[in-house]
C-alpha positions as CSV (number, residue, x, y, z in Angstrom):
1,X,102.9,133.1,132.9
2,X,104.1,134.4,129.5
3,X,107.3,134.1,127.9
4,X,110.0,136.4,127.6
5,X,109.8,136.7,123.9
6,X,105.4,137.6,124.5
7,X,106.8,139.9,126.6
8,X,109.3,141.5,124.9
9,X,107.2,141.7,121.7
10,X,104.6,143.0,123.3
11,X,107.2,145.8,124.8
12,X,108.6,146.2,121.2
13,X,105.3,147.3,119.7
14,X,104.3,149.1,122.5
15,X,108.0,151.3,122.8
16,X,108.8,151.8,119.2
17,X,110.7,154.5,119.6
18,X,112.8,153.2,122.6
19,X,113.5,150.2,120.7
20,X,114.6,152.2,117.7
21,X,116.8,154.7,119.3
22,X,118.3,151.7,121.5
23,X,119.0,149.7,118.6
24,X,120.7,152.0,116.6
25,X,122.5,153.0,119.2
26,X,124.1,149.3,119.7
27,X,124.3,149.2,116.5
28,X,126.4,152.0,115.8
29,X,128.6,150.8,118.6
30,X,129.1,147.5,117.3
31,X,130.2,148.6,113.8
32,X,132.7,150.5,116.6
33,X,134.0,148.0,118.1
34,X,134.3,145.4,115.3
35,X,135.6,148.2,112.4
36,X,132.8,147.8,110.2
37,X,131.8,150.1,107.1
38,X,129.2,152.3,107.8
39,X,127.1,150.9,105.3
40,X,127.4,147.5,106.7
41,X,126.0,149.6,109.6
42,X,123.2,151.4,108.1
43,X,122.0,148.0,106.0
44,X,121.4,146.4,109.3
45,X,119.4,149.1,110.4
46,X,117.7,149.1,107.8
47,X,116.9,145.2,107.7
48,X,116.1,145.7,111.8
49,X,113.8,148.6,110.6
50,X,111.9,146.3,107.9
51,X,111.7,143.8,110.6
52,X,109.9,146.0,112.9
53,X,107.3,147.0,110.3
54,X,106.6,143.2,109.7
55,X,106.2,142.4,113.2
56,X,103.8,145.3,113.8
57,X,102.1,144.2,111.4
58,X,102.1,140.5,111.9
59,X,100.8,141.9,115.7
60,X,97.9,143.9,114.6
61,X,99.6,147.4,114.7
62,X,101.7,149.5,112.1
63,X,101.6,153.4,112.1
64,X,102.3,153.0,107.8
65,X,99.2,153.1,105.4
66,X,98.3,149.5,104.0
67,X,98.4,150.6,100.7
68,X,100.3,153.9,99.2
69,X,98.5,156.2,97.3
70,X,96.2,159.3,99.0
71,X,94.9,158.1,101.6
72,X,90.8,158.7,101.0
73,X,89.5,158.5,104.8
74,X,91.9,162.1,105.5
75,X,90.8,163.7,102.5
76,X,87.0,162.8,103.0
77,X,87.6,164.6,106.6
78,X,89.0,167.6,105.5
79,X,86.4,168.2,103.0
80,X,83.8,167.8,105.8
81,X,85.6,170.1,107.8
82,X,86.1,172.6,104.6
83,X,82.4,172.6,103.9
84,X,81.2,173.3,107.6
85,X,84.0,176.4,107.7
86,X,82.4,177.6,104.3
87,X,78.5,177.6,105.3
């Protein structure tokens, strides 16, 4: 049997928008209830936010380009489609 932390992890990556809508939501009430700044608030969801991306990543999946720049694979597709529309 797996442990909780596989499973969770394994729901995190596969919910991502659950688990971002949920944790800002506890987030926001915890700066609430304790009568933090709301940048105190919006750091931490920020640093939650960069922890995501590096466990997606460290997992295998991450919807964000592996280097920026133009990404070359899109455009090479939409000149293939641009030359069949054309002939």
């Amino acid at each position: 049997m797996r442990s909780l932390p596989s499973r969770f992890s394994d729901w995190v990556v596969a919910h991502p928008v659950v688990w971002g809508v949920g944790a800002a939501v506890v987030l926001v009430l915890l700066g609430l209830a304790l009568h933090l700044p709301p940048i105190v608030v919006i750091a931490a969801g920020a640093a939650i936010g960069g922890l995501n991306i590096l466990h997606a990543r460290r997992r295998g999946y991450c919807p964000l380009p592996a280097e920026p720049g133009p990404q070359t694979v899109r455009a090479d597709a939409e000149e293939a489609l641009g030359e069949r529309s054309d002939g």
